[in-house]
C-alpha positions as CSV (number, residue, x, y, z in Angstrom):
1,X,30.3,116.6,89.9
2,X,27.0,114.5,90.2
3,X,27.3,113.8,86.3
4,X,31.3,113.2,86.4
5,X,30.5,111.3,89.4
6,X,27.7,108.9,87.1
7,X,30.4,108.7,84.7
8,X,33.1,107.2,87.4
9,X,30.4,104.9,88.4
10,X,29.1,103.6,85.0
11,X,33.2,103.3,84.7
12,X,33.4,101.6,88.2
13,X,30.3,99.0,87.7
14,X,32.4,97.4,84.9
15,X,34.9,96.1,87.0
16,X,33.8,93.2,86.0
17,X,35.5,93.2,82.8
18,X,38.7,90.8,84.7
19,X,36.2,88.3,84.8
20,X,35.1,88.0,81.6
21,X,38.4,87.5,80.3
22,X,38.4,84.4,82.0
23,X,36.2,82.9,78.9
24,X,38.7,83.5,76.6
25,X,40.2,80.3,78.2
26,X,39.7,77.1,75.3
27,X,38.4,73.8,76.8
28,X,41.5,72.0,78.6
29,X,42.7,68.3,77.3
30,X,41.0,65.5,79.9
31,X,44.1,65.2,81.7
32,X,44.3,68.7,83.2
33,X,40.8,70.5,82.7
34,X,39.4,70.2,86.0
35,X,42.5,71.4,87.7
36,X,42.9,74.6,85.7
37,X,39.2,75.6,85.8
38,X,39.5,75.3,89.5
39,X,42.7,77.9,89.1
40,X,41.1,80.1,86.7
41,X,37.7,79.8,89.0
42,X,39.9,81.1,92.2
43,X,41.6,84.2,90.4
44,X,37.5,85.2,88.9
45,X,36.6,85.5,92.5
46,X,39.4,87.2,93.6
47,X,38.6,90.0,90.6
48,X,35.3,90.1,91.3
49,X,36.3,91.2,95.2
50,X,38.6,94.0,93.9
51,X,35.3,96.2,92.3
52,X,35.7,98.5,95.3
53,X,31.9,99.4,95.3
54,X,32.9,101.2,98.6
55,X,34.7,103.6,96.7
56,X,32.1,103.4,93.4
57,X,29.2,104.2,96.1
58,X,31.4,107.3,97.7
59,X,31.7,108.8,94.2
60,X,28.1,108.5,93.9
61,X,26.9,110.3,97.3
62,X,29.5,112.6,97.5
63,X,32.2,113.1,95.3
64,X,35.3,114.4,96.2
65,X,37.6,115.2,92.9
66,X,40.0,117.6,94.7
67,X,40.8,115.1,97.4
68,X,44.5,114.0,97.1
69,X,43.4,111.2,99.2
70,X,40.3,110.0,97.3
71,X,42.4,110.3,94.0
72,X,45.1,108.2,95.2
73,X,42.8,105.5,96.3
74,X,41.2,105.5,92.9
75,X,44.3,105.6,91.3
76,X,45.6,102.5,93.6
77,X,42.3,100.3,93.3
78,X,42.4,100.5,89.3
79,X,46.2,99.7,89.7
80,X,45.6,96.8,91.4
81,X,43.1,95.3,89.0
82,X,45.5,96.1,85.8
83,X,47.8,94.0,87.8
84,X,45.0,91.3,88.5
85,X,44.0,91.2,85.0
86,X,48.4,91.1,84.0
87,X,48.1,87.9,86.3
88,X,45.0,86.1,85.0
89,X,46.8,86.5,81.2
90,X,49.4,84.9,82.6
91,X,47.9,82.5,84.3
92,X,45.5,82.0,80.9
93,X,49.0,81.6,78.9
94,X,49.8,79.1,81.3
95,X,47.1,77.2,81.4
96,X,47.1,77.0,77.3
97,X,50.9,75.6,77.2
98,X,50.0,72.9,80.4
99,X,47.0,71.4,78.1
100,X,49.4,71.8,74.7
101,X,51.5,69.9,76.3
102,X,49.2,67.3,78.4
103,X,47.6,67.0,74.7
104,X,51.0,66.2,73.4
105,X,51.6,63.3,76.0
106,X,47.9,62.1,75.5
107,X,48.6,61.6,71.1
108,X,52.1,59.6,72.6
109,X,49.9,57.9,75.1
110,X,47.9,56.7,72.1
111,X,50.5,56.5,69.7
112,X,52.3,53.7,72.5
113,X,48.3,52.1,73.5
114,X,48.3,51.4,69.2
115,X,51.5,50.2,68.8
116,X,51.4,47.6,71.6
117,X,47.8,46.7,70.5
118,X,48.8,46.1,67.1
119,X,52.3,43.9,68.0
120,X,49.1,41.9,70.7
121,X,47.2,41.4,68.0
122,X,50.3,39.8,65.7
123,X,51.6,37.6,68.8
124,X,47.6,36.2,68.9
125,X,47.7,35.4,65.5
126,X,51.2,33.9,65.4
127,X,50.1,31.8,68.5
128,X,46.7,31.0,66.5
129,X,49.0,29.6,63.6
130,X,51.1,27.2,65.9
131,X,48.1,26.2,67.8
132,X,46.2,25.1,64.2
133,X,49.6,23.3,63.1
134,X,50.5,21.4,66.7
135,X,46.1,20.7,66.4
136,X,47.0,19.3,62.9
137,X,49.8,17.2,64.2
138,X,48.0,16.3,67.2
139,X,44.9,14.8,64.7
140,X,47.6,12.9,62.6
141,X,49.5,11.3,65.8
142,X,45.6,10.5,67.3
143,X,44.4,8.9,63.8
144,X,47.6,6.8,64.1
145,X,47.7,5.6,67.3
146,X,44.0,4.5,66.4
147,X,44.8,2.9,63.6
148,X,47.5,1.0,65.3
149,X,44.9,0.3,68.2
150,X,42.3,-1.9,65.7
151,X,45.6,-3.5,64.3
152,X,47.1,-4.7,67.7
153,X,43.5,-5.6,68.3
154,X,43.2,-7.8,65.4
155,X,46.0,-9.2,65.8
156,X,45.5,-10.4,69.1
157,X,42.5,-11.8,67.5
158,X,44.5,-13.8,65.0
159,X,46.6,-15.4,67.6
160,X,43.6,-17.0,69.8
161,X,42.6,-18.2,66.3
162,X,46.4,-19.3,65.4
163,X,46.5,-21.1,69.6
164,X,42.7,-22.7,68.4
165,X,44.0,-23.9,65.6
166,X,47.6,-25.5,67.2
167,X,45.4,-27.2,69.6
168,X,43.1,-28.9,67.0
169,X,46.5,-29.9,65.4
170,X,47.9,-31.5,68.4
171,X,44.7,-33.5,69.3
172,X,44.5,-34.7,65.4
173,X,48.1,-36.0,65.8
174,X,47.3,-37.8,69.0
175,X,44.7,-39.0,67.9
176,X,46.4,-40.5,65.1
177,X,49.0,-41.9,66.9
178,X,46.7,-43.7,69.3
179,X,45.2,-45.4,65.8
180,X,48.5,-46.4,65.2
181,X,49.2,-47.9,68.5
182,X,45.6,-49.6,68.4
183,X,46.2,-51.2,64.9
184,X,49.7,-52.6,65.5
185,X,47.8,-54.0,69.0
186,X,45.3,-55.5,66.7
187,X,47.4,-57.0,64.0
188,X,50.1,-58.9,66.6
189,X,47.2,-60.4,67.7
190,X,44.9,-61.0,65.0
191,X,44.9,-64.4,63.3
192,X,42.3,-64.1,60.8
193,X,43.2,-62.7,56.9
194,X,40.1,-60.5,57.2
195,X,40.7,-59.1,60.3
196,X,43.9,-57.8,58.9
197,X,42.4,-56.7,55.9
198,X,40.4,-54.7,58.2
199,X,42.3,-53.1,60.6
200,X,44.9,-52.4,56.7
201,X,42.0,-50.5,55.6
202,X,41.7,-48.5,58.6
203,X,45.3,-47.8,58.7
204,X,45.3,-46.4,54.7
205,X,42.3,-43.9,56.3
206,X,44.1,-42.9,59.1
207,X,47.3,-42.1,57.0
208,X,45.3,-39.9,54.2
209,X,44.3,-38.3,57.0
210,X,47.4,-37.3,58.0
211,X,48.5,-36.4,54.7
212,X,45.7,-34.3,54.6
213,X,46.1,-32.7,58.1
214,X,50.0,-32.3,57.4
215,X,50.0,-31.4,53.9
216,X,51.3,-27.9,52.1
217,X,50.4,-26.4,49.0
218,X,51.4,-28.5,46.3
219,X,53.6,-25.3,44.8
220,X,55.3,-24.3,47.6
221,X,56.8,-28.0,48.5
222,X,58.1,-28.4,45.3
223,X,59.6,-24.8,44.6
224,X,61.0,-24.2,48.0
225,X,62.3,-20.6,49.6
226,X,65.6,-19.3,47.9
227,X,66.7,-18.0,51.2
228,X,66.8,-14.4,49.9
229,X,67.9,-14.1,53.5
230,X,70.8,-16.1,54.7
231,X,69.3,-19.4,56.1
232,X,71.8,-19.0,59.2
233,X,69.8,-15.7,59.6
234,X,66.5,-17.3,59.2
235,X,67.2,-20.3,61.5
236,X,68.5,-17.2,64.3
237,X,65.0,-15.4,63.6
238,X,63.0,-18.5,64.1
239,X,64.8,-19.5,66.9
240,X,64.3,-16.0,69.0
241,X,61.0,-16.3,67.8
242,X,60.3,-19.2,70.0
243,X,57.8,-20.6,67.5
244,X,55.7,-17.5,67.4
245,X,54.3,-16.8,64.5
246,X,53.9,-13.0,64.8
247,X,57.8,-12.3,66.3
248,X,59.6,-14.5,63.3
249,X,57.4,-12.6,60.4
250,X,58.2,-9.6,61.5
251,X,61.6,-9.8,62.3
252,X,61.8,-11.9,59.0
253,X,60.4,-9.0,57.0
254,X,62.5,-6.1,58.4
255,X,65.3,-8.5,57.2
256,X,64.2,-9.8,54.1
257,X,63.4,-6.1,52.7
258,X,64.7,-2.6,52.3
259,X,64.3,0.6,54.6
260,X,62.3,2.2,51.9
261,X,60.5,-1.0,50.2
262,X,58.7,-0.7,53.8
263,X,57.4,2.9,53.5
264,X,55.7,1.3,49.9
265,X,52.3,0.1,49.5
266,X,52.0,-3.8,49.3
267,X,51.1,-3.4,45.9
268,X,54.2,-2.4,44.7
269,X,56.6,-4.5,46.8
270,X,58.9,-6.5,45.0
271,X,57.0,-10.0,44.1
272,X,59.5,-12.3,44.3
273,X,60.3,-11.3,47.9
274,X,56.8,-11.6,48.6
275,X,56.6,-14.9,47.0
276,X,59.5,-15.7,49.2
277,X,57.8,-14.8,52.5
278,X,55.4,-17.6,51.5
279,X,58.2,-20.3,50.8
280,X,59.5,-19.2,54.4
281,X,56.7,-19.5,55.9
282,X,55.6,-22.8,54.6
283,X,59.4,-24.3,55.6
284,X,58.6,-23.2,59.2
285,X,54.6,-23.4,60.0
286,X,52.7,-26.2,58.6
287,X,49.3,-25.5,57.3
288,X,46.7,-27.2,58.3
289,X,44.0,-27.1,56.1
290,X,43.0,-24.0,54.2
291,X,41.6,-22.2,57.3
292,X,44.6,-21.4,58.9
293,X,46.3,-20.7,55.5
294,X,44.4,-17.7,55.4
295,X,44.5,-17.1,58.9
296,X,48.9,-16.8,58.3
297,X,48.3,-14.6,55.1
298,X,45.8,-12.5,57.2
299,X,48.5,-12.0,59.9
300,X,51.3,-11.2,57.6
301,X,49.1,-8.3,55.9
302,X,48.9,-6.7,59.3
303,X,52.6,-7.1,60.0
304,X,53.1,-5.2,56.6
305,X,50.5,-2.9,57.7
306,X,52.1,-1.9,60.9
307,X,55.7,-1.8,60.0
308,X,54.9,0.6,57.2
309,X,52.8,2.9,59.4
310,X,55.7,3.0,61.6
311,X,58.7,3.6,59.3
312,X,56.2,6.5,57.9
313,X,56.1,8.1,61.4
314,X,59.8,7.9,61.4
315,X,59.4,10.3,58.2
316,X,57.3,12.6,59.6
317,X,59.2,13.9,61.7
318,X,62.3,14.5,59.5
319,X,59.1,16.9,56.6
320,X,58.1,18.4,59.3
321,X,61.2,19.7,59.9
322,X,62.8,20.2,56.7
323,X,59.8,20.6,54.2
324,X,61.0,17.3,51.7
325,X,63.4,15.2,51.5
326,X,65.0,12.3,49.3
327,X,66.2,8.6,50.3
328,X,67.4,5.5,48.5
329,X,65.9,2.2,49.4
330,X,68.3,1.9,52.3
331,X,67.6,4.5,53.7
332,X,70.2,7.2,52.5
333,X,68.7,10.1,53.0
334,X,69.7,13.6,51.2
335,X,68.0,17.3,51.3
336,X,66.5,19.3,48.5
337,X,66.3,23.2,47.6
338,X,63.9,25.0,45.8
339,X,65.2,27.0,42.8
340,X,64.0,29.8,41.0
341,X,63.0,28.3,38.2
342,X,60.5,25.8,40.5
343,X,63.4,22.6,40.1
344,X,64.8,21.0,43.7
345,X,68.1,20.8,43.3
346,X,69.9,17.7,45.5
347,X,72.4,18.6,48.7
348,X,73.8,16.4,50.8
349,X,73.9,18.3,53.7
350,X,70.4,20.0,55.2
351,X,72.1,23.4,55.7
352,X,72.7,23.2,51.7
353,X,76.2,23.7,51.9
354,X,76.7,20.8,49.6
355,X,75.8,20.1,46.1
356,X,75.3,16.6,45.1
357,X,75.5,16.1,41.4
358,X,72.9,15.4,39.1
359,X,71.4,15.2,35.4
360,X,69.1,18.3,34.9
361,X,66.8,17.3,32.7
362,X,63.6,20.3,32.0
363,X,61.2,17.9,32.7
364,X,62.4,16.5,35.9
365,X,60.9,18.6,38.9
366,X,63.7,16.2,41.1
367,X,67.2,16.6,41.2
368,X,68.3,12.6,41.0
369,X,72.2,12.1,42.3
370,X,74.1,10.7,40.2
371,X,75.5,8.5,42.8
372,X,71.8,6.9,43.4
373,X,70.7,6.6,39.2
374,X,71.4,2.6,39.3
375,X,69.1,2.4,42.6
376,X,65.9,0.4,42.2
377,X,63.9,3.8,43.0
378,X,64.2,6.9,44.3
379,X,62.2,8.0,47.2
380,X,61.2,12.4,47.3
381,X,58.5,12.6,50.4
382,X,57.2,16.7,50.3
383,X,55.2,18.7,52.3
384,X,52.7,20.5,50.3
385,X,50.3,23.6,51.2
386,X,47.2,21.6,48.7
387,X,48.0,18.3,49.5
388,X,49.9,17.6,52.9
389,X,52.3,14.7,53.2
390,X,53.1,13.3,49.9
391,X,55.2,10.3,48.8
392,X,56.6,9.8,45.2
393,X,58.0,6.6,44.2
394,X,60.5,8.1,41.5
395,X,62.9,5.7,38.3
396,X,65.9,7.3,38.8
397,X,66.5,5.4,34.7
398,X,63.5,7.4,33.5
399,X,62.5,10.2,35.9
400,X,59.1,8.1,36.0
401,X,57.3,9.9,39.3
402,X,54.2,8.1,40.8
403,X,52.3,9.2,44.1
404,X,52.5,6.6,46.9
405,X,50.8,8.0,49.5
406,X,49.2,11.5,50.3
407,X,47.0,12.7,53.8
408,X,46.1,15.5,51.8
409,X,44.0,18.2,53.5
410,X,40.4,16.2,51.9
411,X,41.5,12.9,53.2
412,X,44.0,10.5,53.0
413,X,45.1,8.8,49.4
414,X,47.6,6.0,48.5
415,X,47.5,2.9,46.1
């Protein structure tokens, strides 16, 4: 009995086989882990309180085999820990499907983090894209307004000088008149022939004066404006102009030439327009002397200056919207599309709805209308990745293409 009774206890002390089974149990995702450990530790200690070492201990002092009773409450207590172990399984299958699927939810977590990471990241670098273009805008628009700051400057410079210079001109003709006044006082009254001859002498000297304070260029007396501009028009300018210089010239220019002869450098103005700005100005402002000469042809370079960066702002605006553009010297403006083969075809319309037609000619990157190939040029302003803004001066005769003006990204350029 004593060694069957060793046996039941050798048999009995490994009652703690239900809690080894608890190590069977694979690491749980981060999500869950703590909270089934905890489960699994509460179902270990409740094993490890079913060993019955009551009953192991009474088999070892003093077994009783042919009790009915003692048999039964073996039979019970191993009953109850096949059912314990049964649960922990159970609970251990559990346990494995909760972290599959808390493992499950933590890839889609990811899977959702990445995916609004990466469509962050795009709206960054679009935003970074805009904010470099509006910077680029912003640095053309500041370099402007600069530029227009040193010419208003100057120019209010050149009008003390012009005032200066109106004031010397008054006080020369007074004081020409008052020799007048004194030498016909001095000849009523004079008796002597050499007193005459005198105050003649005098007189002569006083008048090549005035020729000399009075007098034009010899060229532009004689030649005379054509009145490119109707003189009814000129006479209305002037007269708005209330004898400022600044007002009439500029008003005069926008008159005398085209929408798009403005845009062009000075250089390749027409020259008998400019040579008629000269005429004009002459038949309105008397020079006096060669100072203020140049101090009118100083002013009228600014004018030129500042209408053209103006009416190039105006076309800013319309590139940076559509990418290039065409226009006649009046201004009529028309839309180009890129083709396959690298031509820009003409449309009249900017939703390109419209063809215009044109000669193709292989070597002629420009569409030129048909409608517009007896203008004096053809205007094509595009906005380039290498070069920026860029203005071509186009022959619609020849297909002759010359750059105007470029702020390309090194700097600007122009003739």
């Amino acid at each position: 009995m004593s060694s069957h009774g060793k046996k039941r206890g050798s048999s009995s002390t490994g009652s703690s086989t239900p809690a080894k089974r608890v190590s069977f149990a694979t690491p749980l995702c981060n999500t869950s882990k703590a909270a089934n450990e905890e489960t699994i530790d509460i179902m270990a200690d409740r094993l490890i309180k079913k060993t019955y070492e009551d009953i192991v201990e009474e088999l070892n002092t003093d077994p009783q085999w042919s009790s009915r009773t003692f048999q039964s409450r073996i039979f019970k207590a191993f009953k109850n820990c096949t059912r314990e172990g049964e649960k922990v399984a159970l609970e251990y299958q559990r346990c494995k499907k909760d972290r599959v699927r808390a493992e499950e939810a933590f890839e889609k977590s990811n899977e959702k983090i990445q995916d609004f990471e990466q469509r962050t990241y795009e709206a960054e670098e679009e935003l970074r894209e805009q904010k470099d273009e509006l910077n680029a805008a912003q640095t053309i628009i500041e370099r402007n307004q600069y530029k227009i700051g040193l010419i208003e400057k100057e120019n209010e410079k050149l009008k003390e000088e012009l005032m200066k210079e109106k004031e010397e001109r008054k006080l020369a003709e007074k004081k020409l008149a008052d020799a007048k006044i004194e030498a016909a006082k001095h000849a009523s009254e004079s008796e002597s022939k050499s007193a005459m001859d005198g105050l003649e002498e005098k007189i002569n000297c006083l008048k090549e004066e005035l020729v000399k304070l009075q007098s034009y260029t010899s060229n532009d007396v004689m030649q005379g404006p054509m009145w490119l501009v109707k003189k009814e028009i000129v006479e209305s300018i002037y007269k708005n102009s209330q004898d400022e210089f600044e007002s009439f010239i500029c008003n005069y220019i926008e008159a005398l030439f085209q929408w798009a002869e403005l845009v062009l450098p000075e250089s390749m103005l027409n020259k008998n327009k400019l040579a008629e700005v000269n005429f004009i100005i002459a038949q309105y402002f008397k020079f006096i002397g060669e100072k203020q000469k140049n101090l009118y042809e100083k002013m009228v370079k600014k004018v030129f200056e500042k209408l053209r960066s103006s009416y190039r702002q105006k076309i800013y605006s319309l590139i940076k919207k559509y990418g290039i553009i065409g226009f006649t010297p009046d201004g009529s403006c028309f839309f180009y599309e890129r083709q396959q083969n690298g031509q820009f075809n003409p449309f009249s319309d900017d939703k390109f709805l419209h063809p215009m037609q044109f000669n193709s000619k292989s070597d002629h990157i420009y569409g030129i209308p048909t409608e517009y190939e007896n203008s004096d040029f053809i205007m094509v302003v595009e906005n380039t990745v290498n070069s920026g803004i860029v203005f071509y001066h186009i022959d619609p005769k020849s297909g002759y293409k010359q750059m105007v003006y470029s702020n390309g990204r090194t700097g600007k350029k122009g003739l």
